[in-house]
Steps between C-alpha positions, in 0.01 A plus 500: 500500500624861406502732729601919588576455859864544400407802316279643762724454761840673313225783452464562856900474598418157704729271522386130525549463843274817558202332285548177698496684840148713364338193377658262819664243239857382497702720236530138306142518437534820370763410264334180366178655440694836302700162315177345445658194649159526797135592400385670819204346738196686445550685806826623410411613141175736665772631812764594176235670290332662858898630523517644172165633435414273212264218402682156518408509103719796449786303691455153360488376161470133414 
C-alpha cells in the first residue's frame, strides 16, 4: 500500500521518532509503514489521518 506519511511528516520538520512518540508506536512502525513494508491496523491508519488532518483516503492508496 502507498502511502504520504513520509511526505507529511518531512512537511512538518518531524523526525520519525517524533511521529512514533505522537501516535505512541515504536519508530520501527513508523518506518515500515512510510517503506510500505506494514499496512497499519485500522486504528492506527484513523489516529495518523486524525494527526494530519486528512481522510485515511487521502493517506492511503491501494
Amino acid at each position: 500500500m502507498k502511502n504520504l506519511v513520509s511526505d507529511l511528516r518531512s512537511a512538518r520538520g518531524w523526525s520519525q521518532t517524533e511521529l512514533a512518540e505522537r501516535l505512541q508506536v515504536s519508530r520501527q512502525t513508523v518506518s515500515s509503514i512510510e517503506n510500505g513494508r506494514y499496512d497499519p491496523t485500522l486504528p492506527l491508519a484513523f489516529a495518523i489521518a486524525r494527526l494530519f488532518g486528512l481522510t485515511i483516503e487521502e493517506i492511503f492508496q491501494p
